[in-house]
N, C-alpha and C positions, 0 to 999 in steps of 0.2 A: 365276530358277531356283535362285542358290543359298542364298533366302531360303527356297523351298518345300521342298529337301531338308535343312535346317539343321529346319526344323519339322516334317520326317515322321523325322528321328533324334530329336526332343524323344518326339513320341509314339511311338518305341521303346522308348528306355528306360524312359518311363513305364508301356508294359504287361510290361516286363521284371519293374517293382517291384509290379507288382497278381498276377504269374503265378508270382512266382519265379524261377526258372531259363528262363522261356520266352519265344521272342520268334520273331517269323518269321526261317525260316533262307535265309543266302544276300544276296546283293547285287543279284538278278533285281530289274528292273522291278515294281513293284505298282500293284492299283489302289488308287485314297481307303479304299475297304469296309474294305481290307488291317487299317487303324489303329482298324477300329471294330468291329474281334471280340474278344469282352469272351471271355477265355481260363477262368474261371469259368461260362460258359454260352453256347458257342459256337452257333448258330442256334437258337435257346430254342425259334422256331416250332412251333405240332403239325403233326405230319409229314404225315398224311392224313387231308386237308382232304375228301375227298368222305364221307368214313366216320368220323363224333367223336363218342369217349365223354369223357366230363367229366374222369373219373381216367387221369391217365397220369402216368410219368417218366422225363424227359430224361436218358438217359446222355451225352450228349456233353460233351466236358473231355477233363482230362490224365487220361491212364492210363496204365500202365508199358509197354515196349515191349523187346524184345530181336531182332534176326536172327541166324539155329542155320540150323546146317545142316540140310536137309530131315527128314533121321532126327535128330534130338537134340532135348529134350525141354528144354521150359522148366525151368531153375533159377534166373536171376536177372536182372536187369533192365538193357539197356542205355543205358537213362534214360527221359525223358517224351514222348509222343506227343498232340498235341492233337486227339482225335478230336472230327468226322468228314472230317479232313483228311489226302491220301493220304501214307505216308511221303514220297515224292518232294516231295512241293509245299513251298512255304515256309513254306504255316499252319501244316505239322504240327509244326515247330520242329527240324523233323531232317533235312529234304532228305537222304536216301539211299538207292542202289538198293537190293535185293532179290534180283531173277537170279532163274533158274530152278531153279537148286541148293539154292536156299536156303529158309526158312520165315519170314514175319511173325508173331511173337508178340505179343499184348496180357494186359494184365490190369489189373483194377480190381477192384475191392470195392463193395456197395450196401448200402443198408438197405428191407426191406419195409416201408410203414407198418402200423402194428397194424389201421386198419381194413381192409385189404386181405385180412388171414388166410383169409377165411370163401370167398374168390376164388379162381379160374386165375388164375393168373400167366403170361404172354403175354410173351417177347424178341420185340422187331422190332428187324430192321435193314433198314434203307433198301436201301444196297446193300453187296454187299463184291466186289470184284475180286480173286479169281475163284476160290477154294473153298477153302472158309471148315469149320472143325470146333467146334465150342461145349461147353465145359465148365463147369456149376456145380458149388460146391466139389467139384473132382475127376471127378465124373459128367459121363460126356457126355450131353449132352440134343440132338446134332442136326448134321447138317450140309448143306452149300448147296453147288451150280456154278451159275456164272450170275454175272456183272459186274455186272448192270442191272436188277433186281427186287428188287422186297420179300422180304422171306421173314422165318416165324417159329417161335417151338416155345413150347412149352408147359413151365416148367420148375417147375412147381407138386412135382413129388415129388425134385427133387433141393437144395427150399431147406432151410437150417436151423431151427429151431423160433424160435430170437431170434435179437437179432445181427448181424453182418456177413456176407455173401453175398460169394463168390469166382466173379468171371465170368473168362473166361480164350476168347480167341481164336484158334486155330493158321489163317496164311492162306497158299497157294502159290497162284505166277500166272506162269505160261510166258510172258505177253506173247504176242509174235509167233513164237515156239518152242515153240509149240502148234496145238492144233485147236479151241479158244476163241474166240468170237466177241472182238474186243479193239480194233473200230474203225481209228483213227487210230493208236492205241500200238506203238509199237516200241522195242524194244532199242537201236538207233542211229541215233535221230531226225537227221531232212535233209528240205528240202523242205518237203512235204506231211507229213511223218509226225513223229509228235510225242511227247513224253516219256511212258515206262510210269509205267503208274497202277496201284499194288497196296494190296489192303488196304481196311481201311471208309473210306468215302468219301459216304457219306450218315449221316442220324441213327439211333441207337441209342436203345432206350426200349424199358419197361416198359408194360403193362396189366393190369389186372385187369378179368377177364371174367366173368358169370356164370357158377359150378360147374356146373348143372342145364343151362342151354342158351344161345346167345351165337349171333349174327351172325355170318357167316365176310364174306360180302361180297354186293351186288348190283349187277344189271345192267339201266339203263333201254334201253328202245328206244322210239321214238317212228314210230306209226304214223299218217303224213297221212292216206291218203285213210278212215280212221275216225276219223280226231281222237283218238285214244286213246293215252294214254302206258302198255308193259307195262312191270313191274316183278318181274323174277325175284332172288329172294331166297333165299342159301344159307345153313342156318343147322346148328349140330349142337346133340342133347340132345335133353332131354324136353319139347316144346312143343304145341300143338294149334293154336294160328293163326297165321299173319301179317298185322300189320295195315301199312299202308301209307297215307299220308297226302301227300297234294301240294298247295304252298302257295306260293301268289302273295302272298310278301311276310311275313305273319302270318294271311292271310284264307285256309281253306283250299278249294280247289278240289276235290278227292276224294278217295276215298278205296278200295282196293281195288290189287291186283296187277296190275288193267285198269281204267286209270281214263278214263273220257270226260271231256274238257278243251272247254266253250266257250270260243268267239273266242281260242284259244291265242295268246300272245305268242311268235313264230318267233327264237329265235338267230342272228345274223347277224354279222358284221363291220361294220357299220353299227348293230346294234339287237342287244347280247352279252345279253338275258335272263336272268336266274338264277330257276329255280323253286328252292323250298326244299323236304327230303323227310325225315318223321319215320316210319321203321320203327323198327317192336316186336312182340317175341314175345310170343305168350300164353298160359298157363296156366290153365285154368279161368277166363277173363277176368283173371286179372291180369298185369300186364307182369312179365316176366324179366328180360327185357335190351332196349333202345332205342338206337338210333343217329341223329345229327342228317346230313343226306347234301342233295347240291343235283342239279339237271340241267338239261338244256338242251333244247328242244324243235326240231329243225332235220333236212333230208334232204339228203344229198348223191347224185346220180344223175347216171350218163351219157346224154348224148341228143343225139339228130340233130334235133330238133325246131328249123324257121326260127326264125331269132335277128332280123332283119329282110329287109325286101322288097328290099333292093339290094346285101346279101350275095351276091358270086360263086358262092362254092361253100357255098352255104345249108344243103347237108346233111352238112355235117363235122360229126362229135360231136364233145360238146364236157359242161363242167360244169354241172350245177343245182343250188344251194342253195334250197330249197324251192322247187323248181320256178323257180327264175327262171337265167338266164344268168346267169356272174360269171367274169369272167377271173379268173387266180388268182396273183399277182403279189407276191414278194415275195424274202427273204434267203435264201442256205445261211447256216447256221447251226448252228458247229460247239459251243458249252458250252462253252469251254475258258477258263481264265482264269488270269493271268501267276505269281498267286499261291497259287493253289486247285486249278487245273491244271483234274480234273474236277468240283471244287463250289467254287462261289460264294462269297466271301467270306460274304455277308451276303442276309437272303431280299430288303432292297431292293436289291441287287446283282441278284440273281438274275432279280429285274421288271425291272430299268433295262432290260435289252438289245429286252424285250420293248415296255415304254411306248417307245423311240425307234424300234421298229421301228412302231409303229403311227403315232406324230408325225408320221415319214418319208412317208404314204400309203400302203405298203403292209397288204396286209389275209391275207396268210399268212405261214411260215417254214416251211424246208424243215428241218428238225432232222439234222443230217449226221452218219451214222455212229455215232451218240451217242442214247441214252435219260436224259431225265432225271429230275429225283425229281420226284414228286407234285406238289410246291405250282407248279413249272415250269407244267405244263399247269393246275392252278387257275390260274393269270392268265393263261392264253392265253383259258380260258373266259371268266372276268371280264371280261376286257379286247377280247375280240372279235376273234382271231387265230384265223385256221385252220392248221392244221398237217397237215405231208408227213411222216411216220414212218419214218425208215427205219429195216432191221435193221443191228445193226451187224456189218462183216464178221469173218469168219476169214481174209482172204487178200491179196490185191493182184494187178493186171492183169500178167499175165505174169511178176511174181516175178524179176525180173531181176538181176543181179550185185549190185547196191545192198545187197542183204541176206546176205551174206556171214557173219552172225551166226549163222543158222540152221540147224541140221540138215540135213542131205542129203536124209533122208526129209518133212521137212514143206518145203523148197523142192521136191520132188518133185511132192508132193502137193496143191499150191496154184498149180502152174503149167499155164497154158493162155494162148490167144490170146483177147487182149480187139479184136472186130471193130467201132471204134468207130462210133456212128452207121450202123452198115451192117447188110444182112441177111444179110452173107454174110462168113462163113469166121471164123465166133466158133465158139472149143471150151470146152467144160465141165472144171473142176479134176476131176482123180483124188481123188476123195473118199473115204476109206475108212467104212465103214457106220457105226464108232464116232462118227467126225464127223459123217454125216448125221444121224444119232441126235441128238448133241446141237446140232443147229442148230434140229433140230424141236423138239427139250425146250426152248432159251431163249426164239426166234422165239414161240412160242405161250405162253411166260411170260411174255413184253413183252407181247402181245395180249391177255390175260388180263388182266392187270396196268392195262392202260392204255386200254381199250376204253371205260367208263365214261364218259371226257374226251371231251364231244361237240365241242371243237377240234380233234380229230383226224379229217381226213373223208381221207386216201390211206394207204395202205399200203405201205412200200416194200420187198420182201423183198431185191435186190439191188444192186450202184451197179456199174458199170463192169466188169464180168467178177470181181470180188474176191472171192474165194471161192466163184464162182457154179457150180451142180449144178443140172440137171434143175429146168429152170425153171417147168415145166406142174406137176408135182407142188407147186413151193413154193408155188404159186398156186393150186391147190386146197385147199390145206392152210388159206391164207392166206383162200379163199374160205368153207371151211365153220367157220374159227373165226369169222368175224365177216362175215358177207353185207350187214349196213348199210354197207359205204364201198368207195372206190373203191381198185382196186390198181395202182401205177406197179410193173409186172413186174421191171424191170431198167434200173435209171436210167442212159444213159450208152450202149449198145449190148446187142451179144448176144440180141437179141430173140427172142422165140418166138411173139409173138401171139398169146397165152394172157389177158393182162390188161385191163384196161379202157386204160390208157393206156400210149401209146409217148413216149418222154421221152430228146430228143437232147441233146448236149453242146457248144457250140462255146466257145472260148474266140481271143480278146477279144469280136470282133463275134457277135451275137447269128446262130442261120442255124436252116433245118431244111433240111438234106440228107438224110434220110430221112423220108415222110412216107405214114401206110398211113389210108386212109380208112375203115376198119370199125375207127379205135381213136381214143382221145381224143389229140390230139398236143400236148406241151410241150417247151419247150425248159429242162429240168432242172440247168443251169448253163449260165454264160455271163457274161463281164465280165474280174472279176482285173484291175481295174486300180490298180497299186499309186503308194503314195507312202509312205518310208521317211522316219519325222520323227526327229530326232535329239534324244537325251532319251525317248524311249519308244518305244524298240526290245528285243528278246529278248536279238539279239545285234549288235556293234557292225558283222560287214561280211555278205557273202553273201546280204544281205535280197533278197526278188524276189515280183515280182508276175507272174501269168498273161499278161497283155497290157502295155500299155503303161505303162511306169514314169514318175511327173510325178514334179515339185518345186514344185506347188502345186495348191490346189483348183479355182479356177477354170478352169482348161487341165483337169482330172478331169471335172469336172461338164461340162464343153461335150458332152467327148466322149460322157460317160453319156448326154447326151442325143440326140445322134445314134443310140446304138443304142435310146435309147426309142421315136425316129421308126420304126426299120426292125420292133421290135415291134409299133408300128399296122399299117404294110403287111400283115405277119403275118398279124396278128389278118382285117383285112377281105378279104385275097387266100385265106390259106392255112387259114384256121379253125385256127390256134393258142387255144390255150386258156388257157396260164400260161406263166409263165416264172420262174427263178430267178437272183439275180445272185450271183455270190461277190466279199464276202460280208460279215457282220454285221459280223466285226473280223478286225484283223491276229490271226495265231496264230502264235506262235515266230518263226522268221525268215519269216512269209508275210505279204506286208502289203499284200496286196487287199482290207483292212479300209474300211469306211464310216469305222468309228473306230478308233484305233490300239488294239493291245491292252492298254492299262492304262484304256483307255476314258475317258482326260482328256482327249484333243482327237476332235474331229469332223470330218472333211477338207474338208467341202462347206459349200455356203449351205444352211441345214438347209429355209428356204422353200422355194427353188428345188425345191431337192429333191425336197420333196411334193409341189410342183404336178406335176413334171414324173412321179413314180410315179403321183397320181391318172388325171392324164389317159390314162396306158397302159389302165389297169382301166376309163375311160370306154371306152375306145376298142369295148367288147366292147356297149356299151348300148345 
């Protein structure tokens, strides 16, 4: 051990001397990735991978940084910020709160290349937590609410003629002393709740787009029983066609907005498929503007249809991936990471969590609380994960003393009885109509944003009563933005039987104490069994798992497997359908991780392991 951290202070210093003044701040736990962010071009990756123009550039690096009080105006710099890492976290090289009081500043400088002039000029940002104002030299050109989507503006008439370009960021974020969807983040992380996250936090980049007319974005859907993939495409300007192109490989398969596909190759978690898709606009025949984009051909549906001849209860609904049965078995998985907080060191950091979830045998992740950036969901496609989306909340189950940080009025307004697993004597938060507003504004800008990723086949609009309102409407809502998949209404309790699936909670042993047969039933969490390894821990005491705490792997893994057995019973007595364990990794002081969270050790027999998750997911064949 004290050979390993003798050579992670060498590779300190040395990105101290390639950065300057920069290095990760703090003495926290990191992961390996931690010493392989090259502080010159921090996740270089293209951001979004389903939609790629050739020209783009990377803003992410150092950029100046100051915290002002909420009214006071940028005048000078309180030193470097390593975007697109949150102040809080250790990449950013500045580990420091924020608060509610106060504002996040950035700034930086760029240069246009000369061929670009004739171009839109395009700012993306990945993401910023949580509303964000954008100024070029001086001009505002824009501003965002929302954590967890893209967003961009057009800053083509506030650039200079030559020269250096002055971008400039003002960010504020209430955390949990708001009506902001804000997940897992709180002001005074315990428990389950975990360090705020303010600020950009995904990649910053440039495009030039065609003046005349450019691609905004599109949306496949895949229709089985015609074999036909549609292809809705949004574009602005002066155009007269879209052409559309689907391709198996370099061979192309069709062509058209509605394309008929023989002997389609189906996406699966066994067989992840990537068709390849070349849209372009046209002009009197010629192209304007073209995008390189992929998709996936796959149906997720509910159905009572017999699954076998000696099935008890044969007509519990249950899931279909192109029409066949598939339990749906795999991690909550929360994105959080020791040193990143909410982004990844690095984008093979950001696959690892993914490739050991699929190693393990499991063939989905339940994504908790958290939205993540683009290239996340490209390897879940790639790699043949299905994914449970949930929204992320504004609230928590009954809002209890623990939160003493908070306003009178937003503990007000955020408290209600969470009726766990039960159908009886759950209340809905006092929502006031500003919050309802903007739950629907972000909920349908994740959905919008991320609907494209055909590894996404559930929807989750709420977890545990937290922040939960009028749950028939979120489910309509949730229904008419996107009718291809399936909706897990309210994970956790508080039910309305509005959704496709009802989705209980037990923690350690796996159970369904409520169980309604006109819904798809899962057991939505369950496990938490912890093991605190010393050496990669958050913090040195307090650590604690949901269930049963060991001090080793083997006595973990026996027990996991015990409740895999009571899973099968599940599966053939009760027409269970999926199940979730908590969880990927330890987070902060929670460490009912598979792996600890610097993600250096693994706690189990990684075999064992997968046989013992396969044979769950057999159990349903």
């Amino acid at each position: 051990m004290k050979r390993i951290l003798l050579t992670l202070s060498a590779l300190m210093v040395t990105m101290m001397a390639i950065a300057g003044n920069w290095a990760p701040a703090g003495n926290l736990i990191k992961t390996r990735w931690a010493f392989q962010v090259d502080p010159k071009s921090p996740l270089p990756e293209y951001p979004r991978p389903q939609m790629v123009r050739d020209d783009w550039q990377n803003l992410n690096g150092l950029w100046n940084y100051a915290i002002l009080p909420k009214t006071d105006s940028y005048n000078k710099a309180d030193g470097e910020i390593l975007v697109p890492f949150c102040v809080e976290s250790s990449l950013s090289g500045v580990q420091k709160r924020v608060g509610k009081d106060h504002a996040l500043w950035y700034e930086r400088t760029f240069k246009v290349p000369a061929k670009w002039r004739k171009d839109k000029l395009l700012l993306h940002f990945g993401a910023v937590d949580w509303s964000a104002e954008v100024w070029v030299n001086g001009i505002k050109v824009g501003s965002h609410t929302g954590g967890y989507t893209p967003f961009s503006m057009d800053i083509t008439s506030a650039l200079r003629k030559s020269g250096r370009q002055t971008l400039q960021v003002k960010v504020t974020d209430d955390t949990d002393n708001g009506y902001q969807p804000r997940g897992k983040q709180v002001e005074a992380p315990h428990g389950i709740w975990y360090t705020p996250v303010t600020g950009i936090w995904q990649t910053v980049w440039l495009e030039p787009v065609p003046a005349k007319a450019a691609i905004t974005s599109y949306y496949p859907v895949w229709n089985a029983e015609k074999k036909e993939l549609n292809v809705d495409v949004e574009a602005d300007g002066d155009y007269d066609a879209v052409s559309v192109r689907l391709l198996d490989g370099q061979t192309v398969v069709g062509e058209g907005q509605v394309i008929a596909v023989v002997n389609p190759k189906l996406w699966s978690p066994d067989s992840p498929y990537l068709y390849n898709l070349d849209i372009a606009l046209l002009k009197k025949g010629k192209v304007v503007d073209q995008v390189k984009g992929y998709t996936a051909l796959r149906t997720i549906v509910k159905s009572s249809e017999k699954i076998t001849k000696d099935r008890r209860y044969a007509t519990h609904n249950h899931m279909r991936l192109n029409g066949e049965p598939l339990f749906h078995f795999g991690p909550l998985d929360q994105g959080w990471w020791p040193d990143g907080l909410y982004t990844a060191p690095t984008d093979e950091a950001l696959k690892y969590d993914i490739v050991k979830t699929k190693e393990w045998g499991w063939n989905m992740i339940r994504k908790h609380i958290k939205v993540e950036p683009a290239r996340w969901y490209y390897w879940c496609d790639k790699l043949g994960v299905m994914v449970w989306q949930d929204m992320p909340c504004s609230g928590d189950h009954g809002n209890r003393g623990d939160f003493d940080t908070r306003d009178a009025e937003v503990r007000k307004n955020t408290h209600n009885i969470w009726s766990s697993d039960s159908f009886l004597g759950g209340t809905d938060c006092i929502i006031p109509q500003e919050w309802q507003d903007n739950y629907y504004k972000e909920w349908g800008e994740i959905i919008d944003a991320f609907k494209g990723f055909q590894c996404i086949v559930v929807w989750v609009p709420f977890n545990e009563a937290w922040g939960q309102f009028d749950t028939p409407r979120a489910v309509r809502f949730t229904r008419e933005k996107d009718p291809t998949r399936l909706i897990n209404e309210s994970s956790g309790g508080n039910y309305a039987l509005c959704g496709d699936i009802q989705d209980v909670h037990h923690y350690a042993c796996p159970s369904m104490r409520a169980v309604e047969r006109d819904m798809i039933n899962v057991i939505g969490e369950y496990g938490g069994l912890g093991w605190p390894i010393q050496g990669h821990l958050w913090q040195a005491d307090k650590n604690w798992g949901y269930g049963n705490v060991f001090d080793n792997g083997a006595d973990l893994l026996a027990l996991y497997a015990g409740f895999a057995d009571v899973l099968k019973d599940f599966i053939r007595l009760m027409g269970c359908s999926g199940a979730v364990y908590t969880q990927t990794t330890d987070v902060e002081i929670e460490v009912n991780g598979i792996m600890t969270y610097d993600r250096a050790i693994i706690k189990v027999d990684e075999k064992r392991f997968a046989e013992i998750n396969r044979s769950v997911i057999n159990a349903m064949k």
